[in-house]
KEPA-309594 format. One record per residue (C-alpha): x, y, z; residue in three letters; residue number from 0. Coordinates in Angstrom, 1 decimal. Each point is the difference from the previous one (the first is absolute). Last residue first. Example, Ala and Ser with C-alpha at 12.3 -4.5 7.8 and 13.67 -1.06 7.14 Angstrom:
BEGIN
<node <13.7 -1.1 7.1> 'SER' 1>
<node <-1.4 -3.4 0.7> 'ALA' 0>
This chain:
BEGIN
<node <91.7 68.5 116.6> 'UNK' 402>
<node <1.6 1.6 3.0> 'UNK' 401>
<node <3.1 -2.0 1.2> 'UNK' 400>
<node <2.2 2.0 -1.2> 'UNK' 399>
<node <-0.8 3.3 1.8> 'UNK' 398>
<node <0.1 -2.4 3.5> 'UNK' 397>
<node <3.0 -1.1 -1.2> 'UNK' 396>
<node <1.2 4.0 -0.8> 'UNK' 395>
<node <-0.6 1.1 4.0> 'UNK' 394>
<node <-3.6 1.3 1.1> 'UNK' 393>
<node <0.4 3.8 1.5> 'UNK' 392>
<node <-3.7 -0.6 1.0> 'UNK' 391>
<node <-1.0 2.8 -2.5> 'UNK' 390>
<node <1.7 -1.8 -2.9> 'UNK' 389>
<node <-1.4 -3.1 0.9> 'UNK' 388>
<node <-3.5 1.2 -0.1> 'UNK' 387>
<node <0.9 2.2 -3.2> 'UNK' 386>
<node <1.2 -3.4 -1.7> 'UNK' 385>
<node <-3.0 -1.8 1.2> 'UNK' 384>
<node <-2.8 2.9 -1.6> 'UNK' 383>
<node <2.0 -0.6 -3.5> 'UNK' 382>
<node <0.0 -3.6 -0.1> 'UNK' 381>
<node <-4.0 -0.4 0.8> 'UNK' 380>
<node <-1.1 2.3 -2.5> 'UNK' 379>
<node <2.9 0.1 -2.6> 'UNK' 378>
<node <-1.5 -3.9 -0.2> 'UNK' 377>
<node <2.6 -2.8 -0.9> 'UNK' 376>
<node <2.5 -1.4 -1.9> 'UNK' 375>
<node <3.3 1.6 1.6> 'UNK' 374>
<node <3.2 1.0 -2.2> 'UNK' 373>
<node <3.0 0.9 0.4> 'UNK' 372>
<node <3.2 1.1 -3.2> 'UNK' 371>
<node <-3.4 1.3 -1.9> 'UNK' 370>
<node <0.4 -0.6 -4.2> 'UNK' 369>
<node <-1.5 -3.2 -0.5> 'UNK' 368>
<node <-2.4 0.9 2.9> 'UNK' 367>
<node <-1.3 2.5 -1.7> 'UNK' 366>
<node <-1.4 -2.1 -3.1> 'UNK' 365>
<node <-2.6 -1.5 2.4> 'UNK' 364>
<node <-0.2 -4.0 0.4> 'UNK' 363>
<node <-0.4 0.1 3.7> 'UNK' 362>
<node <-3.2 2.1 -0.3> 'UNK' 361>
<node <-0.6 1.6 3.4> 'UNK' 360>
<node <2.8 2.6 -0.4> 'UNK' 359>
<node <2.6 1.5 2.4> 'UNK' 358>
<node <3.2 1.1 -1.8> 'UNK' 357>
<node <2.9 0.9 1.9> 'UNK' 356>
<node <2.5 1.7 -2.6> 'UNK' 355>
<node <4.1 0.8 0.8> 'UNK' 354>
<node <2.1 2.5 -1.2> 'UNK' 353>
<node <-2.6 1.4 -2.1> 'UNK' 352>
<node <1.3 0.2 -4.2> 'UNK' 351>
<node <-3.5 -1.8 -0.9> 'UNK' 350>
<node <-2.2 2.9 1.3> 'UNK' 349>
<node <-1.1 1.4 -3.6> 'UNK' 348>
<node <0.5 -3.0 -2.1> 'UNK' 347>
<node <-2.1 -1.4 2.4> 'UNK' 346>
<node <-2.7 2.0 -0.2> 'UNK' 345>
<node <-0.3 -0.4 -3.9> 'UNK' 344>
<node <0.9 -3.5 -0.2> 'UNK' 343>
<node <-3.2 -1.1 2.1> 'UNK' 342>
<node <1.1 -1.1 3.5> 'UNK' 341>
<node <-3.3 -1.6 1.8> 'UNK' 340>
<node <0.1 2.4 2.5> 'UNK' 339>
<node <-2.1 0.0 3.1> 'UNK' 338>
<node <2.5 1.3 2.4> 'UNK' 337>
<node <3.7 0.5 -1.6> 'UNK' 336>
<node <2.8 1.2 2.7> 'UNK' 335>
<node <2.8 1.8 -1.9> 'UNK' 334>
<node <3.2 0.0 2.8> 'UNK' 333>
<node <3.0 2.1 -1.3> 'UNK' 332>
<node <-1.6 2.3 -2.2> 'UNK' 331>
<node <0.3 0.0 -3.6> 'UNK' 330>
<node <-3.2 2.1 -1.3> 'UNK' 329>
<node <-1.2 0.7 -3.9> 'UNK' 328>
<node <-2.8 2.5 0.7> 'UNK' 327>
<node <-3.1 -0.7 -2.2> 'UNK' 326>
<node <-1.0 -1.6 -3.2> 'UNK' 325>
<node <2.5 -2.1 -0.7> 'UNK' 324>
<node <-0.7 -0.6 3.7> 'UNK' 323>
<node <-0.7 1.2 3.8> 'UNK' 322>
<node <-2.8 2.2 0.4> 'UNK' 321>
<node <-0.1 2.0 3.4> 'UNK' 320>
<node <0.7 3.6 -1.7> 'UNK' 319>
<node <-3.4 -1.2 -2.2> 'UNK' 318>
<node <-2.0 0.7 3.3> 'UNK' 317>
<node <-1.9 -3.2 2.0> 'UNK' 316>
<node <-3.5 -1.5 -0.3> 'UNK' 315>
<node <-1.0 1.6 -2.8> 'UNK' 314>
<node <-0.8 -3.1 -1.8> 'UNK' 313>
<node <2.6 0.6 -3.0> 'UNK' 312>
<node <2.4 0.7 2.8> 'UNK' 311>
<node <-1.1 -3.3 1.6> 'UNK' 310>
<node <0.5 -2.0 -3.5> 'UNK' 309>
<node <3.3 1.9 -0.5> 'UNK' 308>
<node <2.0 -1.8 2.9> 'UNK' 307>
<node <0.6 1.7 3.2> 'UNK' 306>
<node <2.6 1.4 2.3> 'UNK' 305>
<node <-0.1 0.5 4.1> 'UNK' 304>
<node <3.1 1.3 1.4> 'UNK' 303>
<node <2.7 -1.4 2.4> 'UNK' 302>
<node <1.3 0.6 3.4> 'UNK' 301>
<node <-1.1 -3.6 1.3> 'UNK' 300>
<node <-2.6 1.0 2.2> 'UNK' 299>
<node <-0.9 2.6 -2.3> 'UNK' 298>
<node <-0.8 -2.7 -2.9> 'UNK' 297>
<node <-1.8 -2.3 2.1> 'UNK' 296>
<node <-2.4 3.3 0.7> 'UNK' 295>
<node <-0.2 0.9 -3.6> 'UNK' 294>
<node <-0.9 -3.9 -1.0> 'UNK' 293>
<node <-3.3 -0.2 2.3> 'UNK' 292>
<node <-0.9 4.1 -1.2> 'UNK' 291>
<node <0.7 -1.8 -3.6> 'UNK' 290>
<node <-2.1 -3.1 0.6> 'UNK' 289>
<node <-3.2 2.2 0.5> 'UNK' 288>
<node <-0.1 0.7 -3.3> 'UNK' 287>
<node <-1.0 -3.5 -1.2> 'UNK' 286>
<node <1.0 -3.0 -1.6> 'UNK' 285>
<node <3.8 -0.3 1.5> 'UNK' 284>
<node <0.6 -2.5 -2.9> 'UNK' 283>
<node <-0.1 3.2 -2.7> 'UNK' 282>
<node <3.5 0.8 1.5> 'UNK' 281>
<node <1.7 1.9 3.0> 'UNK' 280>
<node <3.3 0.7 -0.3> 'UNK' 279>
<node <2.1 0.6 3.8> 'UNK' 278>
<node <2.9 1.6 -1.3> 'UNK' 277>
<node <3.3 0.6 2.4> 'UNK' 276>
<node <2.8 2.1 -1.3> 'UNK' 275>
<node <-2.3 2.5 -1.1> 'UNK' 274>
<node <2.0 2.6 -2.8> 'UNK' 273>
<node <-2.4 -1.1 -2.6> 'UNK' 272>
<node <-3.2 0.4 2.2> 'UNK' 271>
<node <0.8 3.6 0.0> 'UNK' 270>
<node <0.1 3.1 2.6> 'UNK' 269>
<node <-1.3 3.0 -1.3> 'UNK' 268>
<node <2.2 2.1 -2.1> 'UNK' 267>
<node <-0.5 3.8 0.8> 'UNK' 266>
<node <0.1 2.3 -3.1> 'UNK' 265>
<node <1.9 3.0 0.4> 'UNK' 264>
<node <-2.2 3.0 -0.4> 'UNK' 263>
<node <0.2 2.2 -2.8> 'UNK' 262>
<node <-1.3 3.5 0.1> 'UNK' 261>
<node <0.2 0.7 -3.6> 'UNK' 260>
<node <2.2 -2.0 -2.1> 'UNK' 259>
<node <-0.1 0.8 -3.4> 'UNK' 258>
<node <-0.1 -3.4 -3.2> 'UNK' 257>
<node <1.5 1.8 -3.3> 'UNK' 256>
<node <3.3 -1.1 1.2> 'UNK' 255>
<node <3.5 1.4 -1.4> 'UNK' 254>
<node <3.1 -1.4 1.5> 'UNK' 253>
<node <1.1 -1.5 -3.6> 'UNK' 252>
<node <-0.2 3.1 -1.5> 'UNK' 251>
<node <2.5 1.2 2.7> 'UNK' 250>
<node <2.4 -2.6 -1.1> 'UNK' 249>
<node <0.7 -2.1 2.6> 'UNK' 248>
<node <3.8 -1.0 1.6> 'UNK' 247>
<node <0.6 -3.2 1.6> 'UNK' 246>
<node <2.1 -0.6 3.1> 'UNK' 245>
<node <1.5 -3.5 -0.3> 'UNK' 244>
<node <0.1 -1.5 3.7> 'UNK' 243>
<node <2.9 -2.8 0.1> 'UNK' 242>
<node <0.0 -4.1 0.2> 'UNK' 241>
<node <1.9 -2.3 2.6> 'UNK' 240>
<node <-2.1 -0.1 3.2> 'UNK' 239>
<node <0.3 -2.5 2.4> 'UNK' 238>
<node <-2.9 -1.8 -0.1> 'UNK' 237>
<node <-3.6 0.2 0.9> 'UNK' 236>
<node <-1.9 -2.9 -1.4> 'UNK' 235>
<node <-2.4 0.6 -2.8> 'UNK' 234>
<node <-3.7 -0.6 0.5> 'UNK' 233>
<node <-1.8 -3.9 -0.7> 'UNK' 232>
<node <-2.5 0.0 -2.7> 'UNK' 231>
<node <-3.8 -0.1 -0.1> 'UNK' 230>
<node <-0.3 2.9 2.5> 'UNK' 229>
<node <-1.1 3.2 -2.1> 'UNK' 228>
<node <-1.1 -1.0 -3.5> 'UNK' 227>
<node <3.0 0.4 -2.8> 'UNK' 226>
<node <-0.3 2.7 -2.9> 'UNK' 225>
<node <1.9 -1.4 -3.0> 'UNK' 224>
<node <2.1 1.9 -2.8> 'UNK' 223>
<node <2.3 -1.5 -2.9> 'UNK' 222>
<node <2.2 2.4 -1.7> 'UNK' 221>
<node <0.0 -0.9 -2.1> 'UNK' 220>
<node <-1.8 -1.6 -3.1> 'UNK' 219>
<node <0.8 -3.0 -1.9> 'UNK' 218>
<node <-0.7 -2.5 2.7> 'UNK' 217>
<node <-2.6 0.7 1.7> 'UNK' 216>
<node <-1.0 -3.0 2.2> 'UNK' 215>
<node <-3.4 -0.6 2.0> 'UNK' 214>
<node <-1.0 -2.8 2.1> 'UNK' 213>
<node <-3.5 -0.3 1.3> 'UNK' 212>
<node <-1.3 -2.0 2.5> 'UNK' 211>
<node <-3.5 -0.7 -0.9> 'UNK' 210>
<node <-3.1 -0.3 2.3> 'UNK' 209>
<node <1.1 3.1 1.9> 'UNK' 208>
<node <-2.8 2.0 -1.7> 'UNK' 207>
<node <0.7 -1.0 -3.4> 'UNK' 206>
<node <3.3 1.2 0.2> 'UNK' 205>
<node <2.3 0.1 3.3> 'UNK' 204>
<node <4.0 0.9 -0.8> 'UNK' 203>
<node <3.1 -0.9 -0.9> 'UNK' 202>
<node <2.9 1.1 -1.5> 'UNK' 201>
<node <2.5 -1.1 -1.6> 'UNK' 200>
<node <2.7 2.4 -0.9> 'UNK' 199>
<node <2.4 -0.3 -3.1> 'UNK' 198>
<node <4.0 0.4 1.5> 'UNK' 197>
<node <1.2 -2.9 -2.4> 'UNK' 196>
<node <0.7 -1.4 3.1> 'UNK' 195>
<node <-3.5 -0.2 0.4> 'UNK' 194>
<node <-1.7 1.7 3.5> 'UNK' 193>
<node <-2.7 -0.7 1.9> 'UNK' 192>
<node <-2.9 2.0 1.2> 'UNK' 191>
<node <-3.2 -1.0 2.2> 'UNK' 190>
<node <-3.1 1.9 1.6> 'UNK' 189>
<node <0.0 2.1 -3.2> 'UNK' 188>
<node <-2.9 2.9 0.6> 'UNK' 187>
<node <1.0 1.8 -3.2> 'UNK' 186>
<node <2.1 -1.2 -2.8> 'UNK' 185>
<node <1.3 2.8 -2.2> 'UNK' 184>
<node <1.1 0.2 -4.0> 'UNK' 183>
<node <1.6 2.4 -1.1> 'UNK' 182>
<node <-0.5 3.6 -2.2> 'UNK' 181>
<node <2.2 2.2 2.9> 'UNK' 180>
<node <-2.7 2.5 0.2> 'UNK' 179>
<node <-2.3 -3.0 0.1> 'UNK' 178>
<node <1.8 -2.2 2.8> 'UNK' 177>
<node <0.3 3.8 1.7> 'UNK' 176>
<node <-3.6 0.5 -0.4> 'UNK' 175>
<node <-0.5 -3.3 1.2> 'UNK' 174>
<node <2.2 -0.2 3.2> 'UNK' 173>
<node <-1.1 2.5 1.8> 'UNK' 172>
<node <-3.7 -0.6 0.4> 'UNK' 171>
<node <0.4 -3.1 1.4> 'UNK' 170>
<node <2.7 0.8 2.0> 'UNK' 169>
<node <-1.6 3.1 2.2> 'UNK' 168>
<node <-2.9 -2.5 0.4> 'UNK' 167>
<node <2.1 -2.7 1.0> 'UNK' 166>
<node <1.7 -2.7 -2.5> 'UNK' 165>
<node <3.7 0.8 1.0> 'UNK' 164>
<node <2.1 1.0 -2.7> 'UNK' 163>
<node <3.1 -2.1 -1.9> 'UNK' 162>
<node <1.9 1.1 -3.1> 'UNK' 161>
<node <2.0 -2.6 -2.0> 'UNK' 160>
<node <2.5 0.0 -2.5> 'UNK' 159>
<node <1.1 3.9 1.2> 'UNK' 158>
<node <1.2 2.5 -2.5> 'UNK' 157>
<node <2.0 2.1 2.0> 'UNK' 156>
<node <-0.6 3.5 -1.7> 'UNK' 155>
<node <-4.0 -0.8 -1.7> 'UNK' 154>
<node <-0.7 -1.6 3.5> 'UNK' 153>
<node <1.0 2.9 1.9> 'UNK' 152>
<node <-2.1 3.0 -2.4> 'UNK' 151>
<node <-3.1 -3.0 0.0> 'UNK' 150>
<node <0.0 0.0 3.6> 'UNK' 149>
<node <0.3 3.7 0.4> 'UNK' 148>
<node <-3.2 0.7 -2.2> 'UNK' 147>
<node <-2.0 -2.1 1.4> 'UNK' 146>
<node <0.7 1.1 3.7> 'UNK' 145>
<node <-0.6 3.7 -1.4> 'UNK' 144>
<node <-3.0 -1.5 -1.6> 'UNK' 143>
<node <-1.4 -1.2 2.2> 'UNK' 142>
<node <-0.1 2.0 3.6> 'UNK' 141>
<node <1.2 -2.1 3.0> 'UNK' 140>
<node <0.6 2.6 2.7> 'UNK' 139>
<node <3.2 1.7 0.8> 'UNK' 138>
<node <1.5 -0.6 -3.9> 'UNK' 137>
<node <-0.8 4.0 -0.8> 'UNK' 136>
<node <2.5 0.8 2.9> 'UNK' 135>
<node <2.5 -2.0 -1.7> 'UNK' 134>
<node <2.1 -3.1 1.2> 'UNK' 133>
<node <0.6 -2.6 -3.0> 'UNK' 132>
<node <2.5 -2.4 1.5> 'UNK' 131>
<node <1.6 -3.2 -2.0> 'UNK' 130>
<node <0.9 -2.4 2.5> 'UNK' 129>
<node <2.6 -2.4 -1.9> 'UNK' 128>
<node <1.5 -3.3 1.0> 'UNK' 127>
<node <-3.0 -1.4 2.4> 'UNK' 126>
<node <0.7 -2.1 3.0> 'UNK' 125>
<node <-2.5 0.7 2.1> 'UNK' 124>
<node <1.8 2.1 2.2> 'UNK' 123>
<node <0.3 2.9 -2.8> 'UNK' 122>
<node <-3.8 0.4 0.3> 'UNK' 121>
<node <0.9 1.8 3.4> 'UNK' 120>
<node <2.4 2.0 -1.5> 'UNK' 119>
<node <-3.2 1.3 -2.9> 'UNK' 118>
<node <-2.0 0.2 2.8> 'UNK' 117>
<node <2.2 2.9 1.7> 'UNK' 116>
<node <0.5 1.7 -3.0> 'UNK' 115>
<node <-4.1 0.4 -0.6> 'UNK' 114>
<node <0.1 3.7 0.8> 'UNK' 113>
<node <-2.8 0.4 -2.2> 'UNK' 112>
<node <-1.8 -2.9 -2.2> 'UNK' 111>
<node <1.7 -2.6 -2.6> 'UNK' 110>
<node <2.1 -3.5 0.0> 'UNK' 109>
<node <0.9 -1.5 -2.8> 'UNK' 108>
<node <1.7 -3.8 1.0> 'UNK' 107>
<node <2.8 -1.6 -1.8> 'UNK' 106>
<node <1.1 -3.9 0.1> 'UNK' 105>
<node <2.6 -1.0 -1.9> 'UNK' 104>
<node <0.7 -2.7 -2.3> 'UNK' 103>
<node <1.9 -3.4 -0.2> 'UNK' 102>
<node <-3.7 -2.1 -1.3> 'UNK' 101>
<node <-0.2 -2.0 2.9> 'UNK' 100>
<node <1.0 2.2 2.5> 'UNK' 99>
<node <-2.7 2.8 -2.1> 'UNK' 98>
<node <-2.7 -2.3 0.6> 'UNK' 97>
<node <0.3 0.0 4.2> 'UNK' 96>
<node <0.8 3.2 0.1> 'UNK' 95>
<node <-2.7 0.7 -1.1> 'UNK' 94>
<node <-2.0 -1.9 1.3> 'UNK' 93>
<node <1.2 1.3 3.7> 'UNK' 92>
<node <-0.4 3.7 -1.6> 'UNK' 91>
<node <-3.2 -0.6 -1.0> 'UNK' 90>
<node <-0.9 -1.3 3.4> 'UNK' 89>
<node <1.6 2.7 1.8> 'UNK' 88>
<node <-2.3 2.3 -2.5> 'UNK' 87>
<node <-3.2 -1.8 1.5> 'UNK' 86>
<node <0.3 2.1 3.8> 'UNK' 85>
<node <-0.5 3.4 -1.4> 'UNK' 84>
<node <3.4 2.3 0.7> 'UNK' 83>
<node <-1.4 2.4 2.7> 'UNK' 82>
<node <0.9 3.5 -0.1> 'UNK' 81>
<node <-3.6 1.6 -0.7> 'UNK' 80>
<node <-0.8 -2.7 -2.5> 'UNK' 79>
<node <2.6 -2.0 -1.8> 'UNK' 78>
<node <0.2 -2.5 -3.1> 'UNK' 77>
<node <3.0 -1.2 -1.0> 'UNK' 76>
<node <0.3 -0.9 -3.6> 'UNK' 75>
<node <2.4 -3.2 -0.8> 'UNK' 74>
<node <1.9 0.2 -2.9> 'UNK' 73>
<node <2.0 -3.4 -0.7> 'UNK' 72>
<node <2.7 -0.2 -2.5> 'UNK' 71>
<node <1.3 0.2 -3.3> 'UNK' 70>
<node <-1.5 1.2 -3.8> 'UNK' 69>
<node <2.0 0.8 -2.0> 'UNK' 68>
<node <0.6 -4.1 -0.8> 'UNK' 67>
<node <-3.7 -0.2 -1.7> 'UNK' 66>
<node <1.0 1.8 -3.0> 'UNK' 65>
<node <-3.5 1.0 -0.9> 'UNK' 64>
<node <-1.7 -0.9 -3.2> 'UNK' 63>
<node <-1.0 1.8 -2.7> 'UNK' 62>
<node <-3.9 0.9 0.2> 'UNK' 61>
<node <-2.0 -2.6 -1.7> 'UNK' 60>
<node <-1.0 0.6 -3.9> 'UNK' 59>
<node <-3.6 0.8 -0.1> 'UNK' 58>
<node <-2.7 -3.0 -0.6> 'UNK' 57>
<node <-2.9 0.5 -2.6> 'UNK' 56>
<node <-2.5 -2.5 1.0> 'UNK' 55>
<node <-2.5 -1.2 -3.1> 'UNK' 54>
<node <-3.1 0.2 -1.0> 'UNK' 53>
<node <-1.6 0.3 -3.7> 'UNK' 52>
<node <0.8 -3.7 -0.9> 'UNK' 51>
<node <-3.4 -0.5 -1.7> 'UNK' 50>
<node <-1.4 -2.6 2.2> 'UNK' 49>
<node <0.8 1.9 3.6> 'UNK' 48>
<node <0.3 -2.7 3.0> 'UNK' 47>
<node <3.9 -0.5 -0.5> 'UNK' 46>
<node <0.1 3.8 0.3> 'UNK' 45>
<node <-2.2 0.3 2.9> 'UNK' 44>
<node <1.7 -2.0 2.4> 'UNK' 43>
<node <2.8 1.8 -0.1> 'UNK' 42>
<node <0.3 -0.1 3.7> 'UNK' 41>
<node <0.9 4.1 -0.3> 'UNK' 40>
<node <-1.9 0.3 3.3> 'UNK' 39>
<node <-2.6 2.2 -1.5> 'UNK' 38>
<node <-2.5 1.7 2.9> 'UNK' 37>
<node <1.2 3.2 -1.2> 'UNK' 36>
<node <-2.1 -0.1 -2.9> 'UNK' 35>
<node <0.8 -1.2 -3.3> 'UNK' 34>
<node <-2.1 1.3 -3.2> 'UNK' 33>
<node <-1.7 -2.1 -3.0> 'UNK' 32>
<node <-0.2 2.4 -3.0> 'UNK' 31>
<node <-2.8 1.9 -1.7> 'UNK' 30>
<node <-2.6 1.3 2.4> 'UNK' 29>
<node <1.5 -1.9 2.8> 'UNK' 28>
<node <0.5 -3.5 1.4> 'UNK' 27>
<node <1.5 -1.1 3.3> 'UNK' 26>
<node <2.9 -1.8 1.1> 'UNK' 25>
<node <1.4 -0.4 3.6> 'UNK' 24>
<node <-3.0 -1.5 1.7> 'UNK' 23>
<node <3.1 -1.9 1.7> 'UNK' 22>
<node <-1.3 -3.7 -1.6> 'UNK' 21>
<node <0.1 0.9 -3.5> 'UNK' 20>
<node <-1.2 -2.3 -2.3> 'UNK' 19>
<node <-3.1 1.5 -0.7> 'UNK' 18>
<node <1.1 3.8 -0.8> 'UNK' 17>
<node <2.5 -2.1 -2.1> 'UNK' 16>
<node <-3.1 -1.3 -1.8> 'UNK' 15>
<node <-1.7 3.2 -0.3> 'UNK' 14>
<node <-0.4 -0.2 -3.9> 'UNK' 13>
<node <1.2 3.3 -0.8> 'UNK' 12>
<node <1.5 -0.7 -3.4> 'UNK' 11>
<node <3.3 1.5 1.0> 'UNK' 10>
<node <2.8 -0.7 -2.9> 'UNK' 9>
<node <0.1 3.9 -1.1> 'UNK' 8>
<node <-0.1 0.8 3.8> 'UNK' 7>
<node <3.1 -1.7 0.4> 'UNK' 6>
<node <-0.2 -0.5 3.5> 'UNK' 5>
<node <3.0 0.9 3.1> 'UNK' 4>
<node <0.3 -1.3 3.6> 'UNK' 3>
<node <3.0 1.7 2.1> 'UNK' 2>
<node <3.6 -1.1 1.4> 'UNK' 1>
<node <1.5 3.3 1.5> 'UNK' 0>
């Protein structure tokens, strides 16, 4: 590892590299300057020291990798009490996707207890290989047996790229098994593309959505990502093609220092990502009351009522309502926007909708550049028609003619 090093014989403690530093990363001592572990390794430092006493020593780089080992698509497939979770079709569709292009296969590792029948089912999405840890001591999702099996598969088949899905059990997979296997990961990628040189772009919010992000790692692999939950399309089902590898574990490899004492099974509430119809309320709805006006629409229609981060922030509606970068990533088939003005952080969160109504008072608001319809008008007085219609049994030209 790169590190900062002073000739102490040269040193004249004169503090102007503690001056120059911009990171706080330098500081004096008794007899020598020091580096903290603020220092960036900028280097700043050395062309600010008079005497020459600084410098960066710089290790020799590891040896490289032979890239061509490494082949393939590894998709992880999470599951919870017999129920494959709904974002590993969508890995699976990418990946299948990347590895067309690139003439590979797609695998997927699959874990638990009496899993057999999910590992057929997975089969129908058009994957090559299922490879099928079932164990006892895989039942629940412990971490590190579900580390430890990971790295055990991907040290044996050497996959080019592995994919997880960015969900609490995901995001705290995937780094201890990019560390264990000392690469690079990607986390919360809302994008990924392929080179036919097999490097992985992937993308992702920085900067709090201001920035679009594209990340490539190209002398490391494998190459990991963990993908947000409905920003890409699911697999098909297909005739199946692929076989079930059974895997064996080491016993070691079993071991959990996490018990399980009177466990109970976690019930998953209902989400606003699985919603086919979203009614969004924004800033523009100006006060609380809005939401009980937009909850009704909403049941007419069979939909649910999300928000923007400004009423969260408020207290006006629950964080599970957020829609964002920030918040649930949602792809329903009809995303009705009331009050938005379309700031790139909600809409990179709700831009994969089937269709988006936006209603908006300012003609000139970003969300209509993305909304398929759009009426300039008052949520107030467009909102309270609809439902009238609705209620009345009103036929589509009478909907259209509103606004």
């Amino acid at each position: 590892m790169s590190q900062m090093r002073v000739d102490q014989s040269q040193c004249i403690l004169c503090g102007q590299c503690v001056e120059a530093c911009p990171f706080a990363g330098v500081v004096l001592g008794e007899e020598s300057i020091e580096f903290t572990d603020s220092c960036r390794l900028c280097s700043i430092c050395v062309k600010a020291c008079p005497t020459g006493a600084i410098w960066l020593e710089k290790t020799a780089l590891e040896p490289s990798l032979d890239l061509q080992e490494y082949q393939g698509v590894l998709v992880f497939a999470e599951q919870r009490q017999g129920e494959i979770a709904p974002v590993t079709y969508e890995l699976i569709g990418k990946g299948l996707e990347m590895a067309k292009q690139l003439g590979h296969e797609v695998a997927v590792c699959l874990a638990g207890l009496d899993v057999q029948s999910l590992g057929e089912k997975l089969l129908t999405y058009g994957v090559d290989k299922v490879y099928l840890y079932d164990y006892p001591e895989l039942e629940y999702f412990r971490i590190e047996p579900y580390t430890a099996i990971i790295v055990d598969l991907v040290s044996r088949i050497k996959p080019n790229i592995i994919l997880m899905g960015a969900t609490p059990l995901g995001r705290s997979l995937a780094p201890r098994v990019a560390a264990r296997l000392r690469t690079g990961l990607t986390a919360d990628c809302t994008t990924l593309a392929v080179k036919d040189n097999g490097d992985l772009v992937q993308t992702r919010p920085a900067f709090g959505g201001d920035v679009m992000a594209q990340i490539v790692t190209p002398r490391h692999r494998p190459q990991m990502a963990t993908v947000r939950y409905k920003v890409m399309p699911p697999a098909e089902v297909t005739q199946p093609h692929g076989k079930i590898v059974h895997c064996q574990a080491e016993p070691s490899q079993l071991q959990s220092k996490i018990t399980i004492h009177g466990f109970r099974p976690h019930q998953v509430a209902s989400s606003i990502t699985d919603a086919e119809i979203i009614v969004a309320a924004g800033r523009g709805i100006g006060k609380p009351e809005g939401l009980e006006l937009l909850e009704n629409f909403a049941s007419l229609i069979g939909g649910v009522v999300g928000t923007t981060r400004p009423l969260v922030e408020q207290g006006w509606a629950s964080y599970n309502q957020q829609i964002g970068m920030s918040g649930r990533t949602v792809r329903p088939r009809l995303f009705i926007a009331c009050g938005i003005s379309g700031a790139v952080q909600l809409v990179a969160g709700m831009r994969g909708a089937d269709t988006i109504f936006a209603i908006n008072t300012d003609p000139d608001a970003p969300i209509f550049d993305v909304a398929h319809y759009g009426i300039v008008g008052d949520v107030y007085e467009i909102i309270p028609r609809l439902i009238q219609i609705i209620k009345e049994g009103g036929s589509l030209d009478e909907i259209s003619q509103v606004g």
